[in-house]
C-alpha positions as CSV (number, residue, x, y, z in Angstrom):
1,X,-4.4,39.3,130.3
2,X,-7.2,39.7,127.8
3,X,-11.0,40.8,128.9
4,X,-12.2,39.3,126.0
5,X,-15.3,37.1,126.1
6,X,-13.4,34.4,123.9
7,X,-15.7,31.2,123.6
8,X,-14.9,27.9,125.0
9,X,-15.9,24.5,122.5
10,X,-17.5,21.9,124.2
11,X,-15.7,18.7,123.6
12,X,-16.9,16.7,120.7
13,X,-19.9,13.3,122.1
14,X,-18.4,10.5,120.8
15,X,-20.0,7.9,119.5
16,X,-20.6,4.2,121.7
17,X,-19.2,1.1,119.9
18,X,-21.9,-0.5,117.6
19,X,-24.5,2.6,117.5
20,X,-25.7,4.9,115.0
21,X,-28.4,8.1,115.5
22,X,-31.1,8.9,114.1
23,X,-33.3,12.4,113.2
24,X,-36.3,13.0,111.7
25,X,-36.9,16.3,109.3
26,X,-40.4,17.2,109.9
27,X,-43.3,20.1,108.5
28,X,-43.6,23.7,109.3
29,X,-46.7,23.0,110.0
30,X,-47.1,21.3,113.6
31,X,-50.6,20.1,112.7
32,X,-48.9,18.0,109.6
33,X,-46.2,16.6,112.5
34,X,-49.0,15.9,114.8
35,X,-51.0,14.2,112.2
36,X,-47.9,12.3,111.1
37,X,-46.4,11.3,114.3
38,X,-47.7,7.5,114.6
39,X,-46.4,6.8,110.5
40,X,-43.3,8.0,112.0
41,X,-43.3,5.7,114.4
42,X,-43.8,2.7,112.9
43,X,-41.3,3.7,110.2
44,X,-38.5,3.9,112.9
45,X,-39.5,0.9,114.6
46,X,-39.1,-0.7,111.4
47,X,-35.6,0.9,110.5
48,X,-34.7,-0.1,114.4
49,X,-35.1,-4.0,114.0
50,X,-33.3,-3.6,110.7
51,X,-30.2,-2.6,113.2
52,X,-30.7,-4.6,115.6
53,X,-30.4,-7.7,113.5
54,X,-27.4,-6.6,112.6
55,X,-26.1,-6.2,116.0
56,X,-26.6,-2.4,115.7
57,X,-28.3,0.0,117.9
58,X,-30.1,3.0,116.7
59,X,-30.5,5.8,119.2
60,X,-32.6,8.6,118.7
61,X,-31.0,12.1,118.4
62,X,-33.9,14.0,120.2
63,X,-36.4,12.5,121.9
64,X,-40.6,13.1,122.2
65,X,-41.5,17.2,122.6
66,X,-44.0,16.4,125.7
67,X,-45.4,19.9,124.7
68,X,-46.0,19.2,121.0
69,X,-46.3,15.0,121.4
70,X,-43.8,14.2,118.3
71,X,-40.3,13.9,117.7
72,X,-40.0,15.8,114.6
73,X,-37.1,18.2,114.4
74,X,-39.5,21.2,113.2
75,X,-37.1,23.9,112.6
76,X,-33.8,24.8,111.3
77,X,-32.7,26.4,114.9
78,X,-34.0,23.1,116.3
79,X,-32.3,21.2,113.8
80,X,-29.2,22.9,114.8
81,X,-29.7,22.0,118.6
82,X,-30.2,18.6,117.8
83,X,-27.4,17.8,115.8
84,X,-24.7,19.6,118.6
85,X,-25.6,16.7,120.6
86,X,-24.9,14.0,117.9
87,X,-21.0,12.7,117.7
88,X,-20.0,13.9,114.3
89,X,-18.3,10.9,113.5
90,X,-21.1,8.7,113.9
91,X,-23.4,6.8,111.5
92,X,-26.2,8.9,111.0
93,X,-30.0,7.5,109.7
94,X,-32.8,10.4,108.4
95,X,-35.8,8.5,108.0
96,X,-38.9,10.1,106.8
97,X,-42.3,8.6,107.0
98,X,-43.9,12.5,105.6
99,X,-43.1,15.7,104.0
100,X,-40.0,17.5,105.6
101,X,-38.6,20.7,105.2
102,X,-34.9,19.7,104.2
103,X,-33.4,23.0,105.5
104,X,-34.3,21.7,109.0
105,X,-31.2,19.3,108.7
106,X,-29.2,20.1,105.7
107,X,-27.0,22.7,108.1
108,X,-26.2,19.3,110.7
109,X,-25.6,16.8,107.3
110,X,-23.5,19.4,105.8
111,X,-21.2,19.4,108.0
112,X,-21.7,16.0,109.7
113,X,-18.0,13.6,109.1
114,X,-19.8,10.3,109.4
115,X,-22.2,8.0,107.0
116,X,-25.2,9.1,105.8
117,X,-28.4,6.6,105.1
118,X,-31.8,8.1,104.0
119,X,-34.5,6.2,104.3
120,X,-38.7,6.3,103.8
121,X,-41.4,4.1,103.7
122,X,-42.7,3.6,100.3
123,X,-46.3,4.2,101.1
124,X,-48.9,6.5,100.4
125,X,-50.8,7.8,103.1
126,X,-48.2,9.7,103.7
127,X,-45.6,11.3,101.5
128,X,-42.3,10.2,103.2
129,X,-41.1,9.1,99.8
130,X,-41.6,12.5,98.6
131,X,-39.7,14.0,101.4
132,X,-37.1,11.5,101.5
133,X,-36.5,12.5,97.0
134,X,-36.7,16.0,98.1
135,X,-33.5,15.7,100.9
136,X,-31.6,13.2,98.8
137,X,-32.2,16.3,95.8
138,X,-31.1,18.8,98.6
139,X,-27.7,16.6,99.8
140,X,-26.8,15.7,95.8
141,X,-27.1,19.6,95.0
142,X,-24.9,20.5,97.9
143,X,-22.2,17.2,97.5
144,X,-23.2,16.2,100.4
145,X,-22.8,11.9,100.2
146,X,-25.0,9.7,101.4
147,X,-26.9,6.4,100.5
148,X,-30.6,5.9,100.5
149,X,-33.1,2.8,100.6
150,X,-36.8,2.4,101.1
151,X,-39.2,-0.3,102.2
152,X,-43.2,-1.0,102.4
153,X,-42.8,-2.9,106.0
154,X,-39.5,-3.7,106.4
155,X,-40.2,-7.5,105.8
156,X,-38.3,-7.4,102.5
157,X,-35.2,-9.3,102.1
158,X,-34.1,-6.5,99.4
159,X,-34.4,-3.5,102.0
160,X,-32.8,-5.6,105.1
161,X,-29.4,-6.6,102.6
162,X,-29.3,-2.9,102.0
163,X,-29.1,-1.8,105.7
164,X,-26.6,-4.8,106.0
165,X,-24.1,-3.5,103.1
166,X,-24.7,0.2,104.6
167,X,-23.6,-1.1,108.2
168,X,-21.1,-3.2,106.3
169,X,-19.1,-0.9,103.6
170,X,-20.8,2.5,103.8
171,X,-22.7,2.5,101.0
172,X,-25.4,1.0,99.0
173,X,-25.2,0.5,95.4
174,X,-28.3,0.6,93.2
175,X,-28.7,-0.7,90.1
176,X,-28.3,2.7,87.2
177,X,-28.3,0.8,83.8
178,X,-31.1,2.7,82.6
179,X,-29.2,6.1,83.0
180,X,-26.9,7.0,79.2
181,X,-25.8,10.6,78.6
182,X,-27.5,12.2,75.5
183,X,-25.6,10.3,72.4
184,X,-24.5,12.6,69.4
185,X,-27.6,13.3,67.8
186,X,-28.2,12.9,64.1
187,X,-29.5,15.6,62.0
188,X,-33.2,15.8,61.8
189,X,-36.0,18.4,62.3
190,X,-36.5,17.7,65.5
191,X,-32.8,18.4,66.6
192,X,-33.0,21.4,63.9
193,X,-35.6,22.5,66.1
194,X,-34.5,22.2,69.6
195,X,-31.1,23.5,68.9
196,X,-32.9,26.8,67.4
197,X,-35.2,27.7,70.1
198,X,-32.0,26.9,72.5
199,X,-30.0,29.5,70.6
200,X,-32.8,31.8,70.5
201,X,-33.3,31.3,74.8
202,X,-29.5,31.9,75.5
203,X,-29.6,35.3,72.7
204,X,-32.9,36.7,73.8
205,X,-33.3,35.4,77.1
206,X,-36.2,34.6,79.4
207,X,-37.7,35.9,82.6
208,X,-39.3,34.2,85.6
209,X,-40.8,35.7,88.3
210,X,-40.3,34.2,91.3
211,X,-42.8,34.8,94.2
212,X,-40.4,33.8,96.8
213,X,-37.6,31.0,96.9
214,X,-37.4,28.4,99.0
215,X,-40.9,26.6,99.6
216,X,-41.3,24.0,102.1
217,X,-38.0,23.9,102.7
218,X,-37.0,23.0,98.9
219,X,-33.4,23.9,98.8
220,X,-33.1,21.4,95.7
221,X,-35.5,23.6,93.8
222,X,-33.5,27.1,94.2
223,X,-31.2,27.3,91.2
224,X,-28.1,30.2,91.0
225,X,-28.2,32.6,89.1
226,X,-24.8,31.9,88.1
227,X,-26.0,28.3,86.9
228,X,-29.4,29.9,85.4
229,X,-28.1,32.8,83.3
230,X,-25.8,31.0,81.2
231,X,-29.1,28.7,79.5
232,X,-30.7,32.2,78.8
233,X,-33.1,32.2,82.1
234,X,-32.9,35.1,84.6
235,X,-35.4,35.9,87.4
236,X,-37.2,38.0,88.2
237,X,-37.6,37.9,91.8
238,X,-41.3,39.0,93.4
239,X,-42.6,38.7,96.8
240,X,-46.3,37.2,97.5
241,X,-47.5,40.4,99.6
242,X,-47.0,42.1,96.2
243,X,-49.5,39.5,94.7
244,X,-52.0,39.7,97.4
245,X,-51.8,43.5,96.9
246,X,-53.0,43.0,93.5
247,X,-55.4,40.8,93.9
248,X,-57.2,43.5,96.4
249,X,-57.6,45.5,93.0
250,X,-59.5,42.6,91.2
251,X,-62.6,43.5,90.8
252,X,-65.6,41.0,92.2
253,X,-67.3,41.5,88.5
254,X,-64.0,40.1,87.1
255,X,-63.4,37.0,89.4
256,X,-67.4,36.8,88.7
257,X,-66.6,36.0,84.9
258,X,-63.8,33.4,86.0
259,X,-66.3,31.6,88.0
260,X,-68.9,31.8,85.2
261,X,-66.6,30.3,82.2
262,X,-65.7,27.6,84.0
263,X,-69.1,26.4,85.3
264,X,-69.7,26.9,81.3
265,X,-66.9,25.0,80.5
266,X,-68.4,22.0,82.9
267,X,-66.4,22.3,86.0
268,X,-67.9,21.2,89.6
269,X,-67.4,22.2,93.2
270,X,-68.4,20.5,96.2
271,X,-69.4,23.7,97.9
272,X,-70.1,24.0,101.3
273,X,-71.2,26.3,104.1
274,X,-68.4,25.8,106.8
275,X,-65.7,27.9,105.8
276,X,-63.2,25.9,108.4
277,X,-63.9,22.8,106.7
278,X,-65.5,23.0,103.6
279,X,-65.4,24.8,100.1
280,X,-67.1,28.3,99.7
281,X,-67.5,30.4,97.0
282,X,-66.0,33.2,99.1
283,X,-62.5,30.7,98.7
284,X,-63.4,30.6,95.0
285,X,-63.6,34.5,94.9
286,X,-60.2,34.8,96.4
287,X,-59.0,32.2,93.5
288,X,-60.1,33.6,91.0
289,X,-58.6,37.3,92.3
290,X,-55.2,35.4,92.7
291,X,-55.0,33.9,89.1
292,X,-56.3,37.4,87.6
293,X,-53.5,39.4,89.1
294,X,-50.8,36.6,88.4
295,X,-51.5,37.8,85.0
296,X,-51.5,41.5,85.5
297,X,-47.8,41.2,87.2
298,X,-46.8,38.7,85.0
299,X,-47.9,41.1,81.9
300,X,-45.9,44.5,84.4
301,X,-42.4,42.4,84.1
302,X,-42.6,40.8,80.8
303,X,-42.7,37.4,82.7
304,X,-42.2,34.3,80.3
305,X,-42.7,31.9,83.6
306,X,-44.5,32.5,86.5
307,X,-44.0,30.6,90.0
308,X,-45.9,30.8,93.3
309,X,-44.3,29.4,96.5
310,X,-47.8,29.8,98.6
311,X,-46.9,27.5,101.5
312,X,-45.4,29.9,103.1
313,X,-46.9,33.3,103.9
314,X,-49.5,33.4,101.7
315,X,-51.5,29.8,103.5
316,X,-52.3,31.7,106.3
317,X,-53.5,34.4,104.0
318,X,-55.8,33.3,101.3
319,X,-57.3,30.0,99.4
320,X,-54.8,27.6,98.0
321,X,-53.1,28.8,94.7
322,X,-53.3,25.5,92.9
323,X,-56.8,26.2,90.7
324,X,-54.8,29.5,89.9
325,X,-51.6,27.5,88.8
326,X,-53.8,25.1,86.9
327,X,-55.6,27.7,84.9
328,X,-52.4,29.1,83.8
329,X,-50.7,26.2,82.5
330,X,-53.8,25.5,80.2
331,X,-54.3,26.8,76.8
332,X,-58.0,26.8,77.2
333,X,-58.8,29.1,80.3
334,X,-61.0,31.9,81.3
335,X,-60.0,34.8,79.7
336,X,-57.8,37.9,81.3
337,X,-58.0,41.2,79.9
338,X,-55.3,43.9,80.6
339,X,-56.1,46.5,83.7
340,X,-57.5,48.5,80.3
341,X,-59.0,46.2,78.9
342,X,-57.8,46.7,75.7
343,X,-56.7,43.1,74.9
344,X,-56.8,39.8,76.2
345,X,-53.2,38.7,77.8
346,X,-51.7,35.5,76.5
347,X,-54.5,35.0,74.5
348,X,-54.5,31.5,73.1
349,X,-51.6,30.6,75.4
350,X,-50.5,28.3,78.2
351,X,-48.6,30.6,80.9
352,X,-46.2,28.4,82.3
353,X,-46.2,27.9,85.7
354,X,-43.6,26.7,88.1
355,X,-45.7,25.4,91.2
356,X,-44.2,25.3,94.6
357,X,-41.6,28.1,93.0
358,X,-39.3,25.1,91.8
359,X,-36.7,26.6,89.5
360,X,-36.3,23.3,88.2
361,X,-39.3,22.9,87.4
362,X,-39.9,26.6,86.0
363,X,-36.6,25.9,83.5
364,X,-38.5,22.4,82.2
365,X,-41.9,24.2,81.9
366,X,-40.7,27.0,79.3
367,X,-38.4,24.6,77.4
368,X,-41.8,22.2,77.1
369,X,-44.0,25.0,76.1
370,X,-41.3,26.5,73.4
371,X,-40.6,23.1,72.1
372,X,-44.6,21.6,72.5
373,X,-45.6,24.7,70.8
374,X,-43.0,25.0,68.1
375,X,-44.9,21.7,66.9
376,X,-48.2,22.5,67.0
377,X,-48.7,20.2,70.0
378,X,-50.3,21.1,73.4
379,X,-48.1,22.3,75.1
380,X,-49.9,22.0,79.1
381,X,-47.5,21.0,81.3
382,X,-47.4,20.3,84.9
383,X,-45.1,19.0,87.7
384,X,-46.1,16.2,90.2
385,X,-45.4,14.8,93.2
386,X,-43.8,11.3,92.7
387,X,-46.1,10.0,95.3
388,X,-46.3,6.3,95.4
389,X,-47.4,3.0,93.7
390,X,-47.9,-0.5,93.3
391,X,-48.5,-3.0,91.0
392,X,-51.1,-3.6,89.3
393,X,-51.9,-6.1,86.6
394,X,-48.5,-7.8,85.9
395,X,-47.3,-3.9,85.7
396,X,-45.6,-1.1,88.2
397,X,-47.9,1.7,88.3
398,X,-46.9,4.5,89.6
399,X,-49.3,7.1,91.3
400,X,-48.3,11.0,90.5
401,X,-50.5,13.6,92.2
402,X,-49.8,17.4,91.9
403,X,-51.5,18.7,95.4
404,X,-54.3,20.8,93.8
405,X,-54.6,21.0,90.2
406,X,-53.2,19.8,86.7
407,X,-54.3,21.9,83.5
408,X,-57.5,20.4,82.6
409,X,-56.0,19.6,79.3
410,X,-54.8,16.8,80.9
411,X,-58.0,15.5,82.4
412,X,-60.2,13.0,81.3
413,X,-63.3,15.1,79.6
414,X,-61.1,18.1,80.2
415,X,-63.1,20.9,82.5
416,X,-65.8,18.6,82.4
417,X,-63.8,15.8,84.0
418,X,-63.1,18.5,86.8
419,X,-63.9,19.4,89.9
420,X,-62.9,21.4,92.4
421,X,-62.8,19.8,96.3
422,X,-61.3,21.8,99.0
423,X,-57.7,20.9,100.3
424,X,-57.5,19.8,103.4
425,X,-57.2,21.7,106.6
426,X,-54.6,20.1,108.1
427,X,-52.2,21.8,105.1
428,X,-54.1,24.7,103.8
429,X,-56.0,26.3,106.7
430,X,-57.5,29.4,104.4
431,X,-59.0,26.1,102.2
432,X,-59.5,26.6,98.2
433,X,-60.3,24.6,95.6
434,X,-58.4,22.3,93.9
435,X,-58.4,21.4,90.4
436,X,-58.8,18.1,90.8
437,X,-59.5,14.9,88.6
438,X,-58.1,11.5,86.8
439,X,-55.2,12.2,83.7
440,X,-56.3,10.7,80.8
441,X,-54.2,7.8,79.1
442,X,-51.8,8.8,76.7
443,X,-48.1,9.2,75.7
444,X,-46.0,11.2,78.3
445,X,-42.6,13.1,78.7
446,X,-41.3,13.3,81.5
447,X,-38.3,15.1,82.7
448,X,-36.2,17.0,85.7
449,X,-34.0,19.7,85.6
450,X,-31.5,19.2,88.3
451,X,-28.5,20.2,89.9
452,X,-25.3,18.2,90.7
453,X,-21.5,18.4,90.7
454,X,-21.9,22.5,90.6
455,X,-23.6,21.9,87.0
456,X,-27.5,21.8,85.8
457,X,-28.7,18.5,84.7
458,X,-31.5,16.9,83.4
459,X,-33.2,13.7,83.1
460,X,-35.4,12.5,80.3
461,X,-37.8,9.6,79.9
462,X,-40.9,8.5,78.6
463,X,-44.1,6.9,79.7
464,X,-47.6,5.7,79.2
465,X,-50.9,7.2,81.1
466,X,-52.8,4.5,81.5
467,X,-56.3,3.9,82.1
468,X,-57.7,2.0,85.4
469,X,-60.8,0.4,87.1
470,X,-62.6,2.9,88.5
471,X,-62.3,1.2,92.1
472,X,-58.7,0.6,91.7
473,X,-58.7,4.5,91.0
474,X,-60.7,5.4,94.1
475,X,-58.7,3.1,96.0
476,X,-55.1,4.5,94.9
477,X,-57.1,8.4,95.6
478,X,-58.0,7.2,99.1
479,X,-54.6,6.0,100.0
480,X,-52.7,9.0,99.3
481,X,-55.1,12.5,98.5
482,X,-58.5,12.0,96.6
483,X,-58.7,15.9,97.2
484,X,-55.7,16.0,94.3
485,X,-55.5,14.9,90.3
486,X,-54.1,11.8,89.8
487,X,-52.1,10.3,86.9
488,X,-51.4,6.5,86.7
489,X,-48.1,5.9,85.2
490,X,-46.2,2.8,83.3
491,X,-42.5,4.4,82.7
492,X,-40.9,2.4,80.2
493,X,-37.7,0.8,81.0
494,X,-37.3,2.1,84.6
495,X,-38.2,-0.2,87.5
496,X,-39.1,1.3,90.9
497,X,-35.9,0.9,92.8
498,X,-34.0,2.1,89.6
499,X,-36.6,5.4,89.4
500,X,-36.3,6.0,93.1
501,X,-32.6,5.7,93.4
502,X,-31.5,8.2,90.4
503,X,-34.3,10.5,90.9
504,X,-32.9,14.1,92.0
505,X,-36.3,16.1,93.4
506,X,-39.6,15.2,94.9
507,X,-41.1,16.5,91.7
508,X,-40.8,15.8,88.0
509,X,-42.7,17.4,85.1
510,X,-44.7,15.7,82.8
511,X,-45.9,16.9,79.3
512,X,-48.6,14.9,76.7
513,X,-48.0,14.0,72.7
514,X,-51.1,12.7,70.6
515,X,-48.7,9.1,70.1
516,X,-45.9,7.3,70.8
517,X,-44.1,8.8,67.7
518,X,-44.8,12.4,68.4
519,X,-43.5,12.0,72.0
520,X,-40.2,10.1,70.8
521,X,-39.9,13.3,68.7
522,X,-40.9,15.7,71.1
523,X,-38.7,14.3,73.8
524,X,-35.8,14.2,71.0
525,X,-36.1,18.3,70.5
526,X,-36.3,18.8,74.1
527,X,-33.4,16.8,74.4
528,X,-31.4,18.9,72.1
529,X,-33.1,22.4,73.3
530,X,-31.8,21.4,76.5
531,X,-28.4,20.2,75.8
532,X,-27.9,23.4,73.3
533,X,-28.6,25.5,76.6
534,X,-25.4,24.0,78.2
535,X,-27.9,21.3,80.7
536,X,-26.1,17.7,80.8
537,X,-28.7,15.6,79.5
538,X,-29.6,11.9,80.6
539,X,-31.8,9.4,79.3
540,X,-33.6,7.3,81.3
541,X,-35.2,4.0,80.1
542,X,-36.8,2.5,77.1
543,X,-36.2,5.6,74.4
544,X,-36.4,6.0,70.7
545,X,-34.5,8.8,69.9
């Protein structure tokens, strides 16, 4: 007879007739779940009549922590206790009212048999949508399949005929006839272009540093290095402590002259006293140190993109790196002198930066700045949140907020148009500034490097900033973050539902062009950059190429 201690598998739950279950990915952060709890709420309630009229019930996974007063699964251990208990054949339903961190499910939908349904509130107060882009991103990546819908109070007939054909067939089909892969493209300068600085990238290669993979739970915006290399791209990968070691050796006098360009440049704070609560300069000190010695390191590797995760580690550290991460992607910014101070590092040049440590984003912000600056265009570029919108004036606007800072390039009045309000507690304890303002109308690019199928992909559109009332602004700042930059945008050719459906991350990049014609070009050599470093290309929309 054996002694060994040979493990016994609890029978599989099954399932009651008629009933599906439902989770909820939630923060890191238990003061975001806290603060988020009653938006949750109402979100499921809203999911749970959808059911019901359907002759479905919906029976959460996991019930209210009495400890911690939510129901948000807050972990990716928790996340595996949760989802032992749920029959693996059984319809499943994520629904996200905030931010979640996907790796607190992805383990249970990765290996969960039945239907999946994501599904978010398309609000703004807080970002389910975002989390809901960034999970459906996470599941696509790992071929996990699932269908997805969203509503702004459940009353509407389109959402409720969704939940029907999901309960029906399985699936939900959305409407993709904006989507073509990249056509052959004719021979032009632009294409001339792209297809050089691709074949330069994949010969002489490119480095990013990485400080730390994985933020808030991103697994979407981790790319392989077995997908990476082959475009050219290959990382260099650097932890935060090594960062926050450096910025110990920046000199006060140094972060001084930081601080003193950009109040000469026209840039505000709303400075305060209470460090808990408010902005001080003391934050600002820290900033300034952090964006100094981003430099230094990024000049020590030979960086061509830098990326700071932050969320992690560093928040309960020092000040927000978003002013840091705006400065860098600017051409215009205080200027950084090596530890010698023999020259001035990047002088004249954007550093692209990767926020959030996206490597989707990092691969889009050096083939922008190679291509923007190959024609003499700026070439400040920045990712954002897709956060929300409505319409407005016959017209879908869209609402995209970074959370801290653009490049001021892309500000109305530039630094002047600037000013730096601290984030807010509940996110970013240690406070900093952000860089924070209203994008200026204009042309627009925008893009997403992606992946899917076990390939890289990318998606391409275009779309106009525009300009709005000032109290329609304000009111669109106070429904989401007023704290953050804002961009009001009109994509052309792309409805909501056809944006939301196709779109692969919680993030897409955006880049400016002096006119319509210059950003039909621009978009064309990106296109062919892109497709030249082995990236499946899409076009999205209304596109003159």
């Amino acid at each position: 007879m054996s002694t060994y201690a040979v493990p016994t598998l609890a029978p599989e739950p099954v399932a009651p007739p008629r009933t599906a279950f439902l989770v909820a990915s939630g923060d890191l952060r238990e003061s975001a779940n806290v603060a988020g709890w009653a938006t949750q709420v109402a979100l499921e309630r809203v999911v749970t009549d959808a059911f019901a009229e359907q002759g479905w019930g919906l029976v959460r996974a996991n019930g209210v922590d009495p400890v911690t007063g939510h129901g948000f699964i807050s972990s990716q251990r928790m996340g595996l206790e949760v989802f032992a208990s749920i029959p693996p054949e059984a319809p499943l339903v994520v629904a996200e009212a905030v931010w979640q961190y996907s790796h607190h499910v992805l383990a249970g939908l990765r290996t969960h048999r039945g239907p999946v349904l994501t599904v978010a509130n398309f609000a703004g107060d807080w970002p389910g949508l975002v989390g809901l882009l960034g999970l459906n991103a996470g599941m696509t990546k790992m071929g996990r399949e699932y269908s997805t819908i969203w509503t702004v109070d459940g009353t509407d007939e389109w959402f409720r005929a969704g939940v029907a054909s999901w309960l029906t067939e399985w699936r939900i089909v959305h409407d993709a006839s904006h989507v073509r892969l990249l056509p052959a493209l004719p021979e032009g300068p632009e294409v001339e272009l792209g297809e050089a600085l691709a074949a330069q990238l994949v010969r002489d290669k490119a480095i990013i540093g990485v400080f730390d993979e994985g933020c808030m739970g991103m697994y979407n915006a981790i790319f392989d290095d077995e997908l990476l290399n082959p475009t050219g791209i290959y990382k260099e990968r650097l932890s935060q402590s090594a960062l926050w070691a450096q910025m110990q050796q920046v000199p006060d006098e140094v972060a001084n002259g930081v601080h003193d360009w950009l109040l000469e440049a026209g840039m505000t704070f709303r400075l305060g006293t209470d460090d808990a609560t408010e902005l001080t300069r003391e934050q600002l000190q820290w900033q300034y140190k952090m964006y100094v010695a981003a430099l230094w390191i990024a000049e020590d590797f030979g960086l061509d993109a830098v990326g700071i995760q932050y969320q992690q580690g560093l928040k309960d550290v020092c000040p927000a790196s978003d002013l840091a991460e705006g400065l860098l992607n600017n051409v215009a910014r205080p200027p950084v002198r090596s530890r010698d101070g023999s020259r001035v590092l990047w002088d004249g040049r954007a550093v692209p930066h990767f926020n959030e440590a996206d490597e989707g984003v990092a691969v889009d912000a050096l083939v922008t700045n190679r291509v923007w600056s190959a024609m003499g265009l700026d070439p400040a570029t920045t990712l954002h949140d897709v956060r929300w919108g409505e319409e407005f004036d016959g017209r879908f606007v869209w609402v995209w907020e970074i959370s801290g800072s653009v490049p001021a390039s892309h500000l109305d009045g530039g630094y002047a148009g600037a000013q730096g309000w601290r984030q807010d507690p509940v996110f970013f304890p240690a406070g900093g500034s952000t860089l924070n303002g209203v994008c200026k109308a204009g042309e627009v690019v925008w893009s997403r490097v992606y992946i899917a199928d076990g390939r890289l992909h990318a998606d391409l559109g275009r779309a106009t900033a525009v300009d709005l009332p000032e109290a329609e602004t304000q009111r669109r700042k106070e429904a989401t973050n007023p704290e953050w930059p804002i961009l009001h945008a009109v994509l052309h050719g792309v409805t909501r539902d056809q944006f939301m459906a196709r779109h692969k991350a919680n993030h897409l990049n955006v880049a400016y062009a002096p006119d319509a014609t210059t950003a039909d070009k621009a978009l064309t050599a990106k296109a062919a950059m892109l497709h030249g470093m082995g990236i499946e290309v899409h076009l999205c929309g209304d596109i003159q190429i």
